[in-house]
N, C-alpha and C positions, 0 to 999 in steps of 0.2 A: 371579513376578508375582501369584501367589495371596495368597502373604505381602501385598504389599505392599497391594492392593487390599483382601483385611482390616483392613490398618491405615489406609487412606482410609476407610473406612466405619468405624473407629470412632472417626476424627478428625470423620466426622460428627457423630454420636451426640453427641461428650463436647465438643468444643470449645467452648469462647465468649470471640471477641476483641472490643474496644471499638469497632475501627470501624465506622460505620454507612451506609449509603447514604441517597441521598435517594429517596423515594417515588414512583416514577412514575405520571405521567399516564397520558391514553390511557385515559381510564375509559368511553367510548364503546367499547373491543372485546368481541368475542363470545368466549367460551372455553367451552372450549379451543380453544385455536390450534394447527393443524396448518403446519409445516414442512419442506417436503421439501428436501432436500441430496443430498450422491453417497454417503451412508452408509445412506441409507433417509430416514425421517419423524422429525420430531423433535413431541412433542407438549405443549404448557406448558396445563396446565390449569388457573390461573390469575395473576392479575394478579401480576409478580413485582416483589419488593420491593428484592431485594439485587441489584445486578447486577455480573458478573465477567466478565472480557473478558481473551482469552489470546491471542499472537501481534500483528504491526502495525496497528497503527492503530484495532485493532475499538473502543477504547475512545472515539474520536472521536465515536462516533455517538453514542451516548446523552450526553457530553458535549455535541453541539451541538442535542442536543432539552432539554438541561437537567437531564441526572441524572447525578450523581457517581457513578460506580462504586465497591464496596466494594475492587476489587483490578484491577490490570492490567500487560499488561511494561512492565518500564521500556526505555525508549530504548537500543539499541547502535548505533545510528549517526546522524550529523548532533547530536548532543547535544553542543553548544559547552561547557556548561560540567559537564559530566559529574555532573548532576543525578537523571538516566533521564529527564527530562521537558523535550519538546522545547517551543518556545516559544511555540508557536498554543495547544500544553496545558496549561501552563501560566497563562498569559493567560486559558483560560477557567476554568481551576480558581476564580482569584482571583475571576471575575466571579460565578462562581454560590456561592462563598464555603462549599462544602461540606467535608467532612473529607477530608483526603488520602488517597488512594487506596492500599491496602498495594500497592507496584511487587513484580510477581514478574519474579526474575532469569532471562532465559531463555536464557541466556549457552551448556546444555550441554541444553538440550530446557524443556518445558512442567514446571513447579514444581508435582506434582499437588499434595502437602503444602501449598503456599502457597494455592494455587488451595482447598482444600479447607479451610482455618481461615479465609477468609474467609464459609464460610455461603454462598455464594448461591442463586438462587431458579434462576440462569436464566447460563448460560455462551455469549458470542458469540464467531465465531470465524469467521464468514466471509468472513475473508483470511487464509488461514494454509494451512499446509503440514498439515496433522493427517496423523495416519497412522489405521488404523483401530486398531492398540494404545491410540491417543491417544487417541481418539475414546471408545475401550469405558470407559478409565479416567475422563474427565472425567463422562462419564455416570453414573458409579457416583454422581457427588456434586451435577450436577445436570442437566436438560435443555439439551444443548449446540446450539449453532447453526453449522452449519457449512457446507462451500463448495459451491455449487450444481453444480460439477463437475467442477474439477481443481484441485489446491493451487498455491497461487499466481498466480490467475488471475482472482478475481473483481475486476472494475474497480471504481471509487470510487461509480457507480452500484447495483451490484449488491451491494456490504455495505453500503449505506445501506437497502437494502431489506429483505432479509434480516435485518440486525440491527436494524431498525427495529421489524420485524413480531414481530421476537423478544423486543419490548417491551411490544408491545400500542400497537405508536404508527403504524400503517403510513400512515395519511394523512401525519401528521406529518412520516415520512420524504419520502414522494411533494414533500410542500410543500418540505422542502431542498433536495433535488435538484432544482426548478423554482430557487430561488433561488439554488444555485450555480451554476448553467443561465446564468441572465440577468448572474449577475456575471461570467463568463467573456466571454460576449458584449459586453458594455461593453467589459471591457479589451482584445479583439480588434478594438472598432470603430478604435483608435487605429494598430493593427499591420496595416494592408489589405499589407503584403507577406509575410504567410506565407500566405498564399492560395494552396493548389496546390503548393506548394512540397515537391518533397519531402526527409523527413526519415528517419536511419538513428539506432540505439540502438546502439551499441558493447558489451560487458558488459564489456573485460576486456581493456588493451593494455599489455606491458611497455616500459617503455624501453630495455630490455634486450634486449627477444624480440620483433619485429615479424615472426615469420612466419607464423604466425595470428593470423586476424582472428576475434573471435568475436563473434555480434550478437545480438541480441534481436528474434525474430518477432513478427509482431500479435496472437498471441496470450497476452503478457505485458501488463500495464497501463501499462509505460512508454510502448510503442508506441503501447498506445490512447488512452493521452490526446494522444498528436499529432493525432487525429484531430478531437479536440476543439478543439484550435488552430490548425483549419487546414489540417495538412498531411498531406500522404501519404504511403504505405509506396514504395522504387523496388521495381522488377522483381524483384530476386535477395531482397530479404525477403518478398515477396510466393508468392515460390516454395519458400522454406524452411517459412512457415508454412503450407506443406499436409500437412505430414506429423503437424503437432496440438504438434509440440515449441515448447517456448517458447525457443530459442536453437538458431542455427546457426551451424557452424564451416566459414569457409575456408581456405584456403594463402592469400597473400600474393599466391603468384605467379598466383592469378587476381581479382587487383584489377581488373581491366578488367568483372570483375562488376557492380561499383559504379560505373560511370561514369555515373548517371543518378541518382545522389546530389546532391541541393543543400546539406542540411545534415547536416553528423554531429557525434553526442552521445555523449558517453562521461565516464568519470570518470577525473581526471586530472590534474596540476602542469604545472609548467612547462617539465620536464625532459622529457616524455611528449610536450608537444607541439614543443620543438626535437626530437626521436627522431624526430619522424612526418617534419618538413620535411627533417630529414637523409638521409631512408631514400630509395633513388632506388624503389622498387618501390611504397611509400606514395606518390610524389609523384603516381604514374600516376594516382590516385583526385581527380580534378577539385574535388573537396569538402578536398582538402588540400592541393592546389598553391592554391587560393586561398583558404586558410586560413578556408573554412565552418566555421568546428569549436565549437564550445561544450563548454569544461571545466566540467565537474562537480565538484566536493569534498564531503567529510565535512562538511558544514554544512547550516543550514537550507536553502540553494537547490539544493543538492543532492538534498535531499528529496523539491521538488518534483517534482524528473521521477516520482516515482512517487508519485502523487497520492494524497491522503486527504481527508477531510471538511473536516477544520477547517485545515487547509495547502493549501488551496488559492488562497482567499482571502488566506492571510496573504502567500505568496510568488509569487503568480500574475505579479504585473509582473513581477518580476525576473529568473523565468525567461524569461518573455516576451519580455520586453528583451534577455538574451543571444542567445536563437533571431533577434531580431528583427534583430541585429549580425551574427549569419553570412547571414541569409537575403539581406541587401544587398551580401553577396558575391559568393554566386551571380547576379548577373545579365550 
């Protein structure tokens, strides 16, 4: 590790690649800006120029305040045409017409080397899993922004924040988040039957192996953007996430857990949901004898269940619209 951190810090020193960021606003902040996260304080003492964004999604933010990142991961899931760059980012790339952003592969961890030839001033990451090895090393190369208190948990709210502020743009951010606010609201005015309804998050069902069920508590962001449309967590997810775990596992054989299930979400073909109607211990679960269910895939609407800045807008109906097909099941 020693080695290697040597050699990050003298890729600092000696580097210089072509690509360039766009300059950010935000010239109303006070610096240094202080940052607190679950690593400690992070401190950016001034206006940063190049900016580098590592793990999902982080790069959406400063994308939808108007700054091209110098670097950021590429896409490994829902990426149709196996670009790295899904299609709300694309889309906005084109609009703000800046230089392509070098994509780090992050297929086997964080690309410090990639991360570190691009220069930057200023590293967001607050949605990401970092470890504190992670953390020490991106630090060597620039002030990192990271997750306000467990990896994988900050909702769509709280890294527009976080990496807003990590911009020098924090009203900025505050005004997106009012404005993804009011468009979610619009497109719920149309769906008055997810109201109340409640909804279950699946992580993980074989068509092969139906004898655990494994779920996702409310303190994962797929869960919590249910909350943002509407619906609620039942009793036995409600009871998992007190113990702070973002996923709980049952037997099968106590499906009758879930009988207070209106809709369930999971990812999955069409093989997965003949499995579920086939299995007589799945049929117990009132949410799949009346086929409540919304499949998920590797695509862009898949995406949505687990929300980001510039995808939410882009795929909000559609998720909408599948929720909104099981939720007229349940009645």
């Amino acid at each position: 590790m020693k080695l290697f951190r040597f050699a990050v810090q003298a890729m600092i020193a000696c580097v210089w690649i072509a690509t360039q960021g766009t300059a950010l606003a935000g010239e109303g902040a006070s610096y240094p800006i202080s940052i607190k996260h679950a690593f400690g304080t992070t401190i950016i003492e001034k206006k940063p120029e190049r900016v580098a964004t590592v793990a999902w999604a982080n790069h959406e933010v400063p994308l939808a305040l108007g700054i091209v990142p110098v670097g950021m991961a590429r896409a490994n899931f829902g990426d149709d045409d196996g670009d790295g760059i899904l299609p709300w980012v694309a889309a906005r790339l084109g609009e703000l017409k800046g230089d392509m952003p070098l994509l780090f592969d992050e297929g086997d961890g964080i690309d410090f080397e990639a991360v570190a030839a691009t220069r930057p001033d200023v590293i967001l990451a607050a949605y990401s899993g970092l470890s504190q090895a992670d953390y020490d090393t991106l630090s060597q190369i620039a002030p990192v922004v990271a997750y306000p208190q467990a990896p994988w948990s900050t909702d769509w709210r709280e890294m527009i924040r976080l990496n807003s502020a990590g911009l020098g743009m924090a009203a900025e951010g505050e005004a997106l988040i009012a404005d993804i606010e009011a468009d979610i609201a619009r497109t719920l005015d149309g769906y008055p039957e997810l109201k109340g309804k409640s909804a279950m998050f699946i992580t993980h069902l074989s068509a092969w192996d139906l004898s655990i069920v494994n779920f996702y508590t409310t303190n994962d962001t797929r869960v919590k953007f249910f909350a943002d449309l509407g619906l609620t967590p039942p009793k036995s997810v409600l009871q998992a996430s007190d113990s702070g775990k973002f996923a709980g596992s049952v037997s099968a054989e106590q499906i009758d857990d879930f009988d207070d299930v209106d809709i369930l979400v999971t990812y999955g073909d069409g093989m997965l949901f003949d499995a579920l109607k086939a299995n007589a211990l799945m049929l117990h679960m009132p949410a799949v004898a009346r086929e409540s269910i919304v499949m998920l895939g590797n695509d862009p609407v898949g995406n949505a269940a687990n929300p980001t800045p510039l995808s939410i807008r882009w795929v909000l109906k559609d998720y909408v619209t599948l929720l909104s097909e099981a939720a007229k099941k349940s009645k």
